[in-house]
Every structure is written in C-alpha cells, then in structure tokens.
N, C-alpha and C positions, 0 to 999 in steps of 0.2 A: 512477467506474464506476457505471453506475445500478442495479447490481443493489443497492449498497451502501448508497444516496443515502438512503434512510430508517434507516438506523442514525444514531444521536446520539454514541453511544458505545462506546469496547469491551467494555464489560461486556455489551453488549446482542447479540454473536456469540454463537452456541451452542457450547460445545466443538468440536465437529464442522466449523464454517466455522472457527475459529479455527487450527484441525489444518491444512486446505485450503490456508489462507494463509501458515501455516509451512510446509508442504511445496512452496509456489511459490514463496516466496525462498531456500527452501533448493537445487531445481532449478534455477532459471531466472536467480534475482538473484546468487546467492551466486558463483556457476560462470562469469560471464560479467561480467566488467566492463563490459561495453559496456552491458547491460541497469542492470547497479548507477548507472552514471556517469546514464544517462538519467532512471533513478527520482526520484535524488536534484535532478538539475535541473529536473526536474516538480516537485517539491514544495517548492524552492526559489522558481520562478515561484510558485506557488500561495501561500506563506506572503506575496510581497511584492505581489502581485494585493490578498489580503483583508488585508494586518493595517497596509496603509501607506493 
C-alpha cells in the first residue's frame, strides 16, 4: 500500500494507525474468510517474490 511504503517498521505507526489497522482486520479480515484466505496468499507471494 503506498500510503505505508515509507514505514520501515512497526514501531514507526503511531498508536492511532496502529488502532486503524486493528480495527480493519478485525472488520473486514477476521469476519470474512474469503478476504483472510486472499491476505495471506498476498503475503505468501510477497515473502517468495523477495526472500527466494
């Protein structure tokens, strides 16, 4: 997400975005497998994209 793309790390969210982002997984991911199942296979792509 490029709003994101200059954070390095989680430390560097402010409580506030930190909150935002819990309460999006908590809505949208948690409640909706279809949205879970998609997440995780983005980030599955993503980890063998950069770490292979």
């Amino acid at each position: 997400d490029p709003e994101y793309r200059h954070y390095n790390d989680i430390s560097e969210l402010s409580p506030h975005r930190l909150q935002e982002i819990k309460r999006f997984f908590e809505d949208c991911i948690l409640h909706n497998p279809i949205y879970l199942f998609s997440l995780l296979h983005a980030v599955a792509e993503y980890l063998i994209y950069y770490c292979i």
